[in-house]
SEFI-887159 format. One line per field, with one value per residue: residue number from 1; x, y, z of N, C-alpha, C in turn. Coordinates in nm, 4 decimals, decimal comma, padded with zeros to 6 digits. Example, Ala and Ser with C-alpha at 12.3 -4.5 7.8 and 13.67 -1.06 7.14 Angstrom:
% residues 2
num: [1/2]
n_c1: [01,3190/01,2850]
n_c2: [-00,5690/-00,2250]
n_c3: [00,7800/00,7080]
ca_c1: [01,2300/01,3670]
ca_c2: [-00,4500/-00,1060]
ca_c3: [00,7800/00,7140]
c_c1: [01,3200/01,2900]
c_c2: [-00,3300/00,0030]
c_c3: [00,7800/00,7870]
This chain:
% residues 228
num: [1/2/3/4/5/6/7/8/9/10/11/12/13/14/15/16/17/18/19/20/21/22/23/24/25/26/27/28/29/30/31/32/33/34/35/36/37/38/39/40/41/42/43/44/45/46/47/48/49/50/51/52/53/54/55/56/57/58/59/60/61/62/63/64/65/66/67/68/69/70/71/72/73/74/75/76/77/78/79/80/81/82/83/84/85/86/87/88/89/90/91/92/93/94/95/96/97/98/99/100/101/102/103/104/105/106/107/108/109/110/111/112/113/114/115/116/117/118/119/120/121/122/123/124/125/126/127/128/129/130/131/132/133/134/135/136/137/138/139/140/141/142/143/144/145/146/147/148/149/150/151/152/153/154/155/156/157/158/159/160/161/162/163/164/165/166/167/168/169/170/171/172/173/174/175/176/177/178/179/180/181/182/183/184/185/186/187/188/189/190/191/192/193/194/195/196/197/198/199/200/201/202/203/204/205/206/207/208/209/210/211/212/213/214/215/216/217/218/219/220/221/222/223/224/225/226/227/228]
n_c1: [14,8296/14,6105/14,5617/14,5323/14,3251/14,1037/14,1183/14,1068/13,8230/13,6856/13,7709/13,6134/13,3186/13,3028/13,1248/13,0842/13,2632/13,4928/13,5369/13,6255/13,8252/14,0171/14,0904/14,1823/14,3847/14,5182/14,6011/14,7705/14,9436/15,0738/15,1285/15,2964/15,5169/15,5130/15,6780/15,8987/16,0371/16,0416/16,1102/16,3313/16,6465/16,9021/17,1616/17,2546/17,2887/17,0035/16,7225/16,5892/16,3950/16,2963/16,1816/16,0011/15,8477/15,7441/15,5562/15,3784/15,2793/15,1832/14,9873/14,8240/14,7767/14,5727/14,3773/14,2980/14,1728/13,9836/13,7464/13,6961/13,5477/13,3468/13,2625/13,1313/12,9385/12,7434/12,6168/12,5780/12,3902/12,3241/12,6079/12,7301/12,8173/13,0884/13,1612/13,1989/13,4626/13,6366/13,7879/13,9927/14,0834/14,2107/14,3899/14,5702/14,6444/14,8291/14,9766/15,1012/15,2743/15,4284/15,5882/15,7579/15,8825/15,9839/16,1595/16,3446/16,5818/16,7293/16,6250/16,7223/17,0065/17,1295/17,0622/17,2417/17,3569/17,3545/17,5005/17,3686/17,4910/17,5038/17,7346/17,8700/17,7867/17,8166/17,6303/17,3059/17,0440/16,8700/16,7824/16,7289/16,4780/16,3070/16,2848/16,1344/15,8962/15,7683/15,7335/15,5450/15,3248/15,3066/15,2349/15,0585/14,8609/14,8092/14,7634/14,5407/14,3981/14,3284/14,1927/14,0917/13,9222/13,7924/13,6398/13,4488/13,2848/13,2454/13,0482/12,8589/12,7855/12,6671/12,6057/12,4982/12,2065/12,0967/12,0352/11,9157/11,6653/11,5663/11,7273/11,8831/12,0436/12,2422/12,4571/12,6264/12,8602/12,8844/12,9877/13,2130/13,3533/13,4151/13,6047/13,8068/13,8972/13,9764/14,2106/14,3472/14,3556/14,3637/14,5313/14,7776/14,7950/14,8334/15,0063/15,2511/15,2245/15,3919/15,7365/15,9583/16,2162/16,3825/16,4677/16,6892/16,7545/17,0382/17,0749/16,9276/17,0603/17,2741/17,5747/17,8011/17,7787/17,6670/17,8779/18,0180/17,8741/17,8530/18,1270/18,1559/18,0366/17,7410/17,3942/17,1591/17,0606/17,0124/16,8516/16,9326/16,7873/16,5004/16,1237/15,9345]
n_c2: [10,7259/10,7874/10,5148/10,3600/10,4189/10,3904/10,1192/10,0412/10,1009/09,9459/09,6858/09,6719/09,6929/09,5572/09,2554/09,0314/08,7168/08,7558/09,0634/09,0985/08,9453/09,0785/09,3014/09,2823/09,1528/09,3728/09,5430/09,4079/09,4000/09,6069/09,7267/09,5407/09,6337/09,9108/09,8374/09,7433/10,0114/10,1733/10,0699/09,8459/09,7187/09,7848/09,7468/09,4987/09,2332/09,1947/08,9638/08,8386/08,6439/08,5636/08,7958/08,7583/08,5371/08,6280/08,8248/08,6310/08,4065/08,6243/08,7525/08,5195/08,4321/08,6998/08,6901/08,4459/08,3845/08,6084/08,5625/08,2909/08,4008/08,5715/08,3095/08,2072/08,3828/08,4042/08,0885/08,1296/08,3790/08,4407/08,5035/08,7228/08,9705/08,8501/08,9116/09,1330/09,2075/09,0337/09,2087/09,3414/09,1583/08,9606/09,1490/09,2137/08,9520/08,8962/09,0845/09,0626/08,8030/08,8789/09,0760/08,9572/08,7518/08,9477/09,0374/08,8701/08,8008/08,9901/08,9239/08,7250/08,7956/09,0195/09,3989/09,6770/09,9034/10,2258/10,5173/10,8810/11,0096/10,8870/10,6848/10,4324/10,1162/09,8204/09,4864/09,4044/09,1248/09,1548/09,4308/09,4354/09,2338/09,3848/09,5921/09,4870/09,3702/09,6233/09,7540/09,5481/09,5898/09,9225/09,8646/09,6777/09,6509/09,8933/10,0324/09,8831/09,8982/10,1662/10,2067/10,0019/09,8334/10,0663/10,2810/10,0648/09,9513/10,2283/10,2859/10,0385/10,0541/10,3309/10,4959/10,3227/10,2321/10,4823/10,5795/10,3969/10,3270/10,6044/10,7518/10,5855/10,6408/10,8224/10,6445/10,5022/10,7334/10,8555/10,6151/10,5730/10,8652/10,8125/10,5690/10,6888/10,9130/10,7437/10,6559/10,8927/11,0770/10,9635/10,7238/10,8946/11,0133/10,8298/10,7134/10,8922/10,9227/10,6888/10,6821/10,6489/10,5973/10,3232/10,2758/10,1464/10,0679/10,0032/09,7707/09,6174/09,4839/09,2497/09,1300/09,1972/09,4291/09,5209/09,6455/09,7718/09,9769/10,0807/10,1664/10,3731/10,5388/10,5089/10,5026/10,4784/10,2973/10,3257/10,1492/10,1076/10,0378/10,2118/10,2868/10,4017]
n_c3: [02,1479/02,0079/01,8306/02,0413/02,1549/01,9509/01,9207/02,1257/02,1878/01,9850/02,0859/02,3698/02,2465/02,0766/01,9476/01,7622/01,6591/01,4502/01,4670/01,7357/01,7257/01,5265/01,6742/01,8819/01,7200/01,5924/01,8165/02,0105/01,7764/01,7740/01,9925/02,0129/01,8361/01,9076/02,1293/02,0851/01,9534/02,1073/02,3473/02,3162/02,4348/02,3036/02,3693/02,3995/02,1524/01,9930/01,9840/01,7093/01,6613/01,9498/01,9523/01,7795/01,8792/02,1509/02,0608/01,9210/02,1087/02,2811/02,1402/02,0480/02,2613/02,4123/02,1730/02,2283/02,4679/02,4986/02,2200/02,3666/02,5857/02,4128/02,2806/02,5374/02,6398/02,4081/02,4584/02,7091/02,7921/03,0517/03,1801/03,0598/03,2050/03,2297/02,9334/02,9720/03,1106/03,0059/02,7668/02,8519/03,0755/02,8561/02,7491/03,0097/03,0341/02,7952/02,8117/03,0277/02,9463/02,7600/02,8801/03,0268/02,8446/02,6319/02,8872/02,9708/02,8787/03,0329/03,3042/03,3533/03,3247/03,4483/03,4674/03,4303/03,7010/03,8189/03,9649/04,1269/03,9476/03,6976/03,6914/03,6463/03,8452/03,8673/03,7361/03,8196/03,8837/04,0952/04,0372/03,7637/03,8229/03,9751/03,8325/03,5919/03,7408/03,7986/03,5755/03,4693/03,6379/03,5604/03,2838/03,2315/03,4212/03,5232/03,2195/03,0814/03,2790/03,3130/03,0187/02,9198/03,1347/03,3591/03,1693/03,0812/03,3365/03,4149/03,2154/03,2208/03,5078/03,5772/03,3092/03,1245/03,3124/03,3409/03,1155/02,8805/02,8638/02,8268/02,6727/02,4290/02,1917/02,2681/02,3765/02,2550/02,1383/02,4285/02,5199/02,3605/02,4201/02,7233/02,6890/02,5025/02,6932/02,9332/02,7923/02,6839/02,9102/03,2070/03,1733/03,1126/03,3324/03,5542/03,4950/03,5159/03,7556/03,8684/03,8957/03,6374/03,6559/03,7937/04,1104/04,4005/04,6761/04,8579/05,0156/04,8893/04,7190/04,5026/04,6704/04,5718/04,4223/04,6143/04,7921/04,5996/04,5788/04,8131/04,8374/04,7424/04,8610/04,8016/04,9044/04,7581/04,3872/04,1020/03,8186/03,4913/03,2912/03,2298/03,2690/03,0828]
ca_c1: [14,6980/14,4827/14,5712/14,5146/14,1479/14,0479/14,1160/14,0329/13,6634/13,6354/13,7385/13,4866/13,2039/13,2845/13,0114/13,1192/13,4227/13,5914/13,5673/13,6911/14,0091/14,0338/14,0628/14,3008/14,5540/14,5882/14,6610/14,9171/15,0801/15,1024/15,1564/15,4732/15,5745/15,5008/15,7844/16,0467/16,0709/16,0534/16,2155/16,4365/16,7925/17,0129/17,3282/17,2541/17,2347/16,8302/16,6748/16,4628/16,2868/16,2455/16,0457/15,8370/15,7617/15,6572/15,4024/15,2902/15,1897/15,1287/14,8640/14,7580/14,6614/14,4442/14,2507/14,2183/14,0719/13,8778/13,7051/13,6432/13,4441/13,2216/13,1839/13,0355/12,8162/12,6567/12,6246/12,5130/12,3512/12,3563/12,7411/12,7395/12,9592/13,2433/13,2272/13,2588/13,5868/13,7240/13,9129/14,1304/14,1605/14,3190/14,5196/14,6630/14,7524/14,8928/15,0876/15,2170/15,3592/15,5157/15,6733/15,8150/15,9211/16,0961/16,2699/16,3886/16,7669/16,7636/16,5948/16,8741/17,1968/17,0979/17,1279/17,3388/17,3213/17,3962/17,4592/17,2691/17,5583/17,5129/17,8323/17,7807/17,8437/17,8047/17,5094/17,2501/16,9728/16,7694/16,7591/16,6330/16,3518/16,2481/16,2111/16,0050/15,7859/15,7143/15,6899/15,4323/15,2055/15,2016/15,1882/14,9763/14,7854/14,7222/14,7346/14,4636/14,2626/14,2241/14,1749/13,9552/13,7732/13,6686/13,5565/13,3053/13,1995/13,1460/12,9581/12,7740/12,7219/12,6494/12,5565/12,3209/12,0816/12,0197/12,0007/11,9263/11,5305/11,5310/11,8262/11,9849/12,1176/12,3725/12,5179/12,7386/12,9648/12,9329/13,1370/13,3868/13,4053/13,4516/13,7188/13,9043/13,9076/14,0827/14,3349/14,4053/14,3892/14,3647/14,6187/14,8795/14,8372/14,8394/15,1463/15,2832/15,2552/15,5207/15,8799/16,0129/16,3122/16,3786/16,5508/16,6646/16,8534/17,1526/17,0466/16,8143/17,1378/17,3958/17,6797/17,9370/17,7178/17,6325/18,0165/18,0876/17,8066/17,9052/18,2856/18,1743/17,9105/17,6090/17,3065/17,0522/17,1453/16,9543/16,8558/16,9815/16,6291/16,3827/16,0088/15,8828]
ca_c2: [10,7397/10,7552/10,3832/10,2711/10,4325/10,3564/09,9511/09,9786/10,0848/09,8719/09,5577/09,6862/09,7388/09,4270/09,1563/08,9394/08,6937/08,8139/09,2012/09,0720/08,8937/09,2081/09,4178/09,2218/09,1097/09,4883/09,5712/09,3511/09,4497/09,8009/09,6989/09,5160/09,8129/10,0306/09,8386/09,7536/10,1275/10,2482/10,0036/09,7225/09,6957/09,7640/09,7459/09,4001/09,2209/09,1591/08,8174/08,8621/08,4844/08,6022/08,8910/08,6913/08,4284/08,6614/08,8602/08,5163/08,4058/08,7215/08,7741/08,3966/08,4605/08,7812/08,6438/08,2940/08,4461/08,6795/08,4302/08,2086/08,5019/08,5541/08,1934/08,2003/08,4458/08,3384/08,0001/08,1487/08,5466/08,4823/08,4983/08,8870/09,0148/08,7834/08,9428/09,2846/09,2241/08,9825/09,2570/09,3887/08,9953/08,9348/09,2341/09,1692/08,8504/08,8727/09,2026/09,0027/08,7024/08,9619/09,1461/08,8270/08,6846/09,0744/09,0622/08,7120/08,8375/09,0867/08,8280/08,5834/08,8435/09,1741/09,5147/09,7769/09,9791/10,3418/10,5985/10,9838/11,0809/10,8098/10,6387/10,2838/10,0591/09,6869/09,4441/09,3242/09,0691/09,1742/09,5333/09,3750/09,1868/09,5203/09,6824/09,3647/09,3824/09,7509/09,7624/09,4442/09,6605/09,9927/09,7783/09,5514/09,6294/10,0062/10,0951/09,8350/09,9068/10,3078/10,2512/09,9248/09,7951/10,1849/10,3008/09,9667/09,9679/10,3501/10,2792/09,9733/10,1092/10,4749/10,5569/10,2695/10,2439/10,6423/10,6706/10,2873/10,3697/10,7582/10,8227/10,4742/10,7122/10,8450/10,5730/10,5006/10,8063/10,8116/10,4769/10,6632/10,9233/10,7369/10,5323/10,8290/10,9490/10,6874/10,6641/11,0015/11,1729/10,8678/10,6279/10,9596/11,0639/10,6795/10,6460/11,0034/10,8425/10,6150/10,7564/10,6405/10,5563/10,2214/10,3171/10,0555/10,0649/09,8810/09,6510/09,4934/09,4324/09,1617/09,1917/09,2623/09,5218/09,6635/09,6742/09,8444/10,1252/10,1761/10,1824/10,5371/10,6207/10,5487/10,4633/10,4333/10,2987/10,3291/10,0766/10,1416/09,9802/10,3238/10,2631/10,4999]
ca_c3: [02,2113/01,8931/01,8143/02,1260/02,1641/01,8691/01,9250/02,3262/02,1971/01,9559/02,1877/02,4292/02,1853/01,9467/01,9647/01,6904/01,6713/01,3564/01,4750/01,8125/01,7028/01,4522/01,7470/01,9296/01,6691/01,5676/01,9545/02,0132/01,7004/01,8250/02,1260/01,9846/01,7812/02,0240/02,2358/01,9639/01,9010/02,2138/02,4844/02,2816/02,4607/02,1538/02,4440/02,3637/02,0479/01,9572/01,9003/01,6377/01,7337/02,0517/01,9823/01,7664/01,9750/02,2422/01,9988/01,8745/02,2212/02,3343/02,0300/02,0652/02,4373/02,3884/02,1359/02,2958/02,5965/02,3814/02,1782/02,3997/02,6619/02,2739/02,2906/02,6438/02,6677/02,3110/02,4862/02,8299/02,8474/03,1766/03,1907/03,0017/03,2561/03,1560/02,8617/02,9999/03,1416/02,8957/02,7159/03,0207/03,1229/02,7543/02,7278/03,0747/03,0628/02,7067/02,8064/03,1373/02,9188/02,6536/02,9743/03,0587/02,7310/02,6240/02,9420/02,9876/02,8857/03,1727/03,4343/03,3351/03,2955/03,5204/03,4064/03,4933/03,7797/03,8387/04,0852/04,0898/03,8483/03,6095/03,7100/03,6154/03,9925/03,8066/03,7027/03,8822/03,8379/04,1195/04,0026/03,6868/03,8627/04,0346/03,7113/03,5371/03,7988/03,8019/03,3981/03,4283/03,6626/03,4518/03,1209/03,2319/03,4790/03,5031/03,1053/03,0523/03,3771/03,2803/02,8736/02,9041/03,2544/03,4174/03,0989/03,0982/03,4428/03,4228/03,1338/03,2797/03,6279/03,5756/03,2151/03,1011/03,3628/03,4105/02,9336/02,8139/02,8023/02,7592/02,5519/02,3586/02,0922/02,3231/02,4746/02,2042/02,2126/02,5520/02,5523/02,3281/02,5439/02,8133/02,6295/02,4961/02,8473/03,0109/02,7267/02,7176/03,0424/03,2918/03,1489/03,1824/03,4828/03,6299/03,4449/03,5487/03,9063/03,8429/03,8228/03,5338/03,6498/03,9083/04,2259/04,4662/04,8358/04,7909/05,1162/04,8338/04,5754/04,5653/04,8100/04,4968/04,4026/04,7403/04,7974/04,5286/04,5968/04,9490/04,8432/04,6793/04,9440/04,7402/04,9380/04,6262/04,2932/03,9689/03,6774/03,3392/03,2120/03,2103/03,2039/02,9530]
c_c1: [14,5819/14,4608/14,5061/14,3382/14,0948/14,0251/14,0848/13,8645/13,5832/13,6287/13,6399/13,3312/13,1877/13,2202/13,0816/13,2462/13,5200/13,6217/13,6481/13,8475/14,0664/14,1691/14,2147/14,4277/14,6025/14,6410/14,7326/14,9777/15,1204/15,1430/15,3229/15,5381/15,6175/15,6921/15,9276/16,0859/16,1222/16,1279/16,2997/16,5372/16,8865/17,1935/17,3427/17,2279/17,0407/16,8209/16,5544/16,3449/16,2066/16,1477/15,9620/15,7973/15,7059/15,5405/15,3493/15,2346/15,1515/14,9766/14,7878/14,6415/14,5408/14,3198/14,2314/14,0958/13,9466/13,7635/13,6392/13,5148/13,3703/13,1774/13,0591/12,9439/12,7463/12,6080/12,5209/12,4584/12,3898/12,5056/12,7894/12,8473/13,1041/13,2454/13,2567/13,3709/13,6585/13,8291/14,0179/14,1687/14,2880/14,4007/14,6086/14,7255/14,8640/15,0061/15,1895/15,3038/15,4442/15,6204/15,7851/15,9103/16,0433/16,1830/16,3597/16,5548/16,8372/16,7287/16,6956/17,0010/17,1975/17,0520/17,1848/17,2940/17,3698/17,3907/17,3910/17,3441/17,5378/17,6449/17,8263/17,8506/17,7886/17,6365/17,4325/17,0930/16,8496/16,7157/16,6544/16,4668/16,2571/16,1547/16,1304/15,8750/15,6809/15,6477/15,5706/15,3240/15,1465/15,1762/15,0730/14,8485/14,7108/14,7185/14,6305/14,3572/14,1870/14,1971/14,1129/13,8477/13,7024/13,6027/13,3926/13,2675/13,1471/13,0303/12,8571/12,6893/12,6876/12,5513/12,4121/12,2044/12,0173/11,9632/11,9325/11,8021/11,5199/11,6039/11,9281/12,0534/12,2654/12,4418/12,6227/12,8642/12,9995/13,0277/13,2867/13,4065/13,4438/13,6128/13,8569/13,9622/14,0238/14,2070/14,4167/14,4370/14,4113/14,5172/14,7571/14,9167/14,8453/15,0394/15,2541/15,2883/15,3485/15,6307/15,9296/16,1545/16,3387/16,4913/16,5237/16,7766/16,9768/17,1764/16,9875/16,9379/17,2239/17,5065/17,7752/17,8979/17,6641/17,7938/18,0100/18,0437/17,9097/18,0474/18,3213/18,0736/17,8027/17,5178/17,1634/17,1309/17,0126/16,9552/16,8771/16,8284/16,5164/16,2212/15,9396/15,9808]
c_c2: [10,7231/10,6491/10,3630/10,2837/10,3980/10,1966/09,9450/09,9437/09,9828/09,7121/09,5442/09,6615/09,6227/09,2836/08,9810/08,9144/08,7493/08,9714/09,1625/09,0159/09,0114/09,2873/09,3748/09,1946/09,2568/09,5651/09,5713/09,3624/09,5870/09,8249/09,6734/09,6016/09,8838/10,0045/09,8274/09,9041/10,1808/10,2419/09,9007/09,8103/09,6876/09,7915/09,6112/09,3430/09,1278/09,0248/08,8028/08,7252/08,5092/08,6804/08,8568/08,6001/08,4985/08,7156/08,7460/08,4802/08,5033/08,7626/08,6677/08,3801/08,5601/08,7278/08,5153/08,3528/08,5138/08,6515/08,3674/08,2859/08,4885/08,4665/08,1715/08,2269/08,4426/08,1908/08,0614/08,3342/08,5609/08,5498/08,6883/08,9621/08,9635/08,8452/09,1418/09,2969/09,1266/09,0577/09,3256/09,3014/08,9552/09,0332/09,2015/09,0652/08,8167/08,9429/09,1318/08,8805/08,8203/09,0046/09,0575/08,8242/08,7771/09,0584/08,9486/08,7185/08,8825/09,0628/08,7726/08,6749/08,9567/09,2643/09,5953/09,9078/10,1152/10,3971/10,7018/11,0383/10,9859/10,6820/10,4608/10,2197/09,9018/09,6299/09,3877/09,2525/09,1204/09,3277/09,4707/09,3300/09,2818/09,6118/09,6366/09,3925/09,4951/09,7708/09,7010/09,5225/09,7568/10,0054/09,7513/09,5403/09,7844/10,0931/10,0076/09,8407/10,0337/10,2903/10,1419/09,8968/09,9220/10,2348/10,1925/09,9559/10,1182/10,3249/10,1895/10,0255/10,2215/10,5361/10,4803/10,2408/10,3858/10,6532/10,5189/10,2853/10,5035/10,7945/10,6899/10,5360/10,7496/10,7848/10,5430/10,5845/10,8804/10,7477/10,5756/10,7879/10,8481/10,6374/10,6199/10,8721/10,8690/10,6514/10,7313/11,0667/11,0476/10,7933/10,7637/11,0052/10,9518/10,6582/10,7332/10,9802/10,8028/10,6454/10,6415/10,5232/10,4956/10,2640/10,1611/10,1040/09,9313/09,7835/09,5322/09,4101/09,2797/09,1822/09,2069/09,4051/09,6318/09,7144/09,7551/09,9776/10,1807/10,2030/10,3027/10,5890/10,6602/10,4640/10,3849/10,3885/10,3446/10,2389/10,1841/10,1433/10,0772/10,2433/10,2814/10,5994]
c_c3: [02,1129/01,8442/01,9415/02,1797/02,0785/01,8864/02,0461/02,2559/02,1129/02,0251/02,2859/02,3971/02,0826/02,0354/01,9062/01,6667/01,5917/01,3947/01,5976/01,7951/01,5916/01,5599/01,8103/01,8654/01,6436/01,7048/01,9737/01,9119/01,7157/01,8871/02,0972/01,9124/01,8611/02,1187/02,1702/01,9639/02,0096/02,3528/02,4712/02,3268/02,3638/02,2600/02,4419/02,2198/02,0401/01,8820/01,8636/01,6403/01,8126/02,0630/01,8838/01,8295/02,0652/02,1826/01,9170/01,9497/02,2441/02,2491/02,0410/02,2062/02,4586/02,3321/02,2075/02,4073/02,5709/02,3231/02,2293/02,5344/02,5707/02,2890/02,3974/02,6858/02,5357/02,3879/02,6052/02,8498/02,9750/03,1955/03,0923/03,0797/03,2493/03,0410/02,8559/03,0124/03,0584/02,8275/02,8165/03,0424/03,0033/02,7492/02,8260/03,0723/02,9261/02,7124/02,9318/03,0668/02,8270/02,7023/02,9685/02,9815/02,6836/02,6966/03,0429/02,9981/03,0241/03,2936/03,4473/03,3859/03,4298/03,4299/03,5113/03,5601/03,8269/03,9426/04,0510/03,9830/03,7163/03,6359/03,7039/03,7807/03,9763/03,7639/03,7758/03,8603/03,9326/04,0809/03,8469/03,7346/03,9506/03,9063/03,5938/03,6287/03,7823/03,6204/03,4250/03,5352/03,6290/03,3221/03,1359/03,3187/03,4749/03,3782/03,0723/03,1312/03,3196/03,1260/02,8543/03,0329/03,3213/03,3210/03,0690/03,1998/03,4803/03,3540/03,1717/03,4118/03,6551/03,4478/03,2069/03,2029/03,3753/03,1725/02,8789/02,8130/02,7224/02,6739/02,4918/02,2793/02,1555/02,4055/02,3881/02,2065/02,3183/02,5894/02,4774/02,3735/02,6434/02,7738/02,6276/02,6349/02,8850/02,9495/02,6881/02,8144/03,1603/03,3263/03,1354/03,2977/03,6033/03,6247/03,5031/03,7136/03,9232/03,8245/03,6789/03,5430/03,8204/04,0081/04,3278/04,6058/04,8192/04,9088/05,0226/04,7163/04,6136/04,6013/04,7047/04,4432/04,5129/04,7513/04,7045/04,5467/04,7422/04,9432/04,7835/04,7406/04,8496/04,8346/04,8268/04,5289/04,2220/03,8382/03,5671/03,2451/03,2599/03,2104/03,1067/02,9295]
């Protein structure tokens, strides 16, 4: 959490290109850290290529996007709100190819599906693509909505018009409040929404895999592949 506020506010708050691609390449390397440590498949052997090519695009895409928002609104003022949301646009779409790219093995192969005891009941690909999906919305969509875009539209649509004559001094750690906020309390209890762990009806599996559930009277199964 202290990484990740610290580099949300500055992507928010950075003007200039070099602090901007700063901001970003140290993200996504945290980002990729963050997931090596925490969610690599070591029931498989790891392809160390693989997970650099995804944090090479994945880092390539942030800042491109990044970058090229700076470019625009130097070019056009008018256009200022593109660069409000620019950093939520690059994080998401860099965190949705990364999703991807990480779990490319487990699109292709399955993973393994459980009952409420743990009991393994074979592999399946669409259980996989259940639990890609779900990852790539609270990766991707709601850890970057609460820890970059509501902190800037609070801040745009609430703070600076009521302080941006009478009080400019405190608009700055305002924003990092506001920041902090959604990366501490927001972005857990979004996430804290989410079980953790992918449940599916075994109407949705493949018929060697539903067989096998209903041949021990399981109605639900369970991915192997956790969220957090």
């Amino acid at each position: 959490m202290p990484v990740t506020a610290i580099l949300s506010l500055g992507m928010v708050s950075s003007s200039k290109p070099l602090g901007v691609l700063a901001c970003h390449w140290l993200y996504q390397s945290h980002s990729a850290a963050t997931r090596y440590c925490n969610y690599a498949d070591t029931a498989r052997p790891l392809d160390g290529q693989r997970m650099l090519a995804a944090y090479g695009l994945s880092t390539g895409v942030a800042c491109g996007i990044a970058l090229a928002a700076v470019a625009a609104v130097r070019r056009a003022p008018s256009l200022r709100a593109l660069g409000l949301i620019a950093p939520h646009s690059a994080v998401c779409a860099a965190g949705a190819l990364s999703t991807y790219l990480n779990n490319e093995v487990d699109l292709a192969h399955g993973v393994e599906v459980t009952d409420a005891a743990g009991a393994p009941l074979g592999v399946s690909r669409r259980a996989a693509e259940a639990g890609v999906l779900r990852a790539a919305i609270l990766q991707n969509g709601v850890v970057p909505l609460c820890s970059l875009l509501l902190p800037v539209l609070a801040m745009r649509g609430l703070v600076v018009p009521r302080l941006w004559k009478s009080h400019p001094d405190k608009l700055w750690p305002i924003s990092a409040a506001l920041v902090a906020g959604g990366v501490c309390v927001a972005t857990p209890a979004a996430a804290a929404a989410m079980p953790a762990v992918v449940s599916l009806p075994i109407d949705d599996l493949e018929p060697e895999v539903r067989a096998a559930a209903k041949a021990r009277g399981v109605e639900t199964v369970y991915s192997s592949r956790v969220l957090y």
